[in-house]
C-alpha positions in Angstrom: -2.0 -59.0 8.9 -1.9 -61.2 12.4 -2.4 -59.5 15.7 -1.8 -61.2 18.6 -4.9 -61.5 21.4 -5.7 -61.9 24.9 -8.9 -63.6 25.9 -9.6 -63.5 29.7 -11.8 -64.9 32.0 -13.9 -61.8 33.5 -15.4 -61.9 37.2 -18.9 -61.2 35.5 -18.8 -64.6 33.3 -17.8 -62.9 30.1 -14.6 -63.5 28.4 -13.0 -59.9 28.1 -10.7 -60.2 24.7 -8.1 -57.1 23.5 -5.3 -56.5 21.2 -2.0 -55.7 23.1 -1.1 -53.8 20.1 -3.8 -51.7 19.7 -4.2 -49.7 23.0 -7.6 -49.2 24.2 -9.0 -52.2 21.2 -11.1 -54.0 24.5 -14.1 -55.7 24.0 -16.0 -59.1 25.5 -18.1 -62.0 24.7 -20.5 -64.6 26.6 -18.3 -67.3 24.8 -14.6 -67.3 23.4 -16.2 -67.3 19.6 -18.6 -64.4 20.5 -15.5 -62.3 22.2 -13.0 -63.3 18.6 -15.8 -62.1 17.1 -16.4 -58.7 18.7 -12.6 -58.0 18.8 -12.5 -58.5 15.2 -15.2 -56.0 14.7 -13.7 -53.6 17.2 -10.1 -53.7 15.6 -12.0 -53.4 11.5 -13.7 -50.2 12.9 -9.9 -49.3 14.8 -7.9 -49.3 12.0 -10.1 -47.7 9.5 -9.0 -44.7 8.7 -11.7 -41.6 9.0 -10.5 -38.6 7.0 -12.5 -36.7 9.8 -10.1 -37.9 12.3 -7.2 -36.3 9.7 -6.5 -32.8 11.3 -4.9 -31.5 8.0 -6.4 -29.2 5.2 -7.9 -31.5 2.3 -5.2 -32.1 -0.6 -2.2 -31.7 1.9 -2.3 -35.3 2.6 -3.2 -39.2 1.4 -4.4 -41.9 2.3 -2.7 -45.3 1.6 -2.3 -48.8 2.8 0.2 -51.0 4.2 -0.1 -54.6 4.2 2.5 -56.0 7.4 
């Protein structure tokens, strides 16, 4: 999968770096690679799917995935 990314110069000297797609997927860096690198981690951990976060009775649903 590709996402698309923002990396921004912050006011505080870190580079701020989020996903447009992924609304609220924020994080920063001291350097660009340091900022890739925590956006990376922040969108693994945003897309993994927790089957506490599933609000349904257990065997009503599944889980799959979807390669795009």
């Amino acid at each position: 999968m590709k996402l698309k990314i923002i990396l921004e110069n912050g006011m505080d000297g870190y580079i701020t770096a989020y996903c447009p797609a992924l609304k609220g997927c924020v994080t920063q860096g001291k350097t660009e690679e340091e900022a890739i690198k925590n956006l990376r981690e922040a969108i693994e951990l945003y897309l993994d799917a927790d089957p506490m976060d599933i609000m349904l009775p257990p065997g009503t649903y599944k889980v799959s995935e979807l390669a795009i």
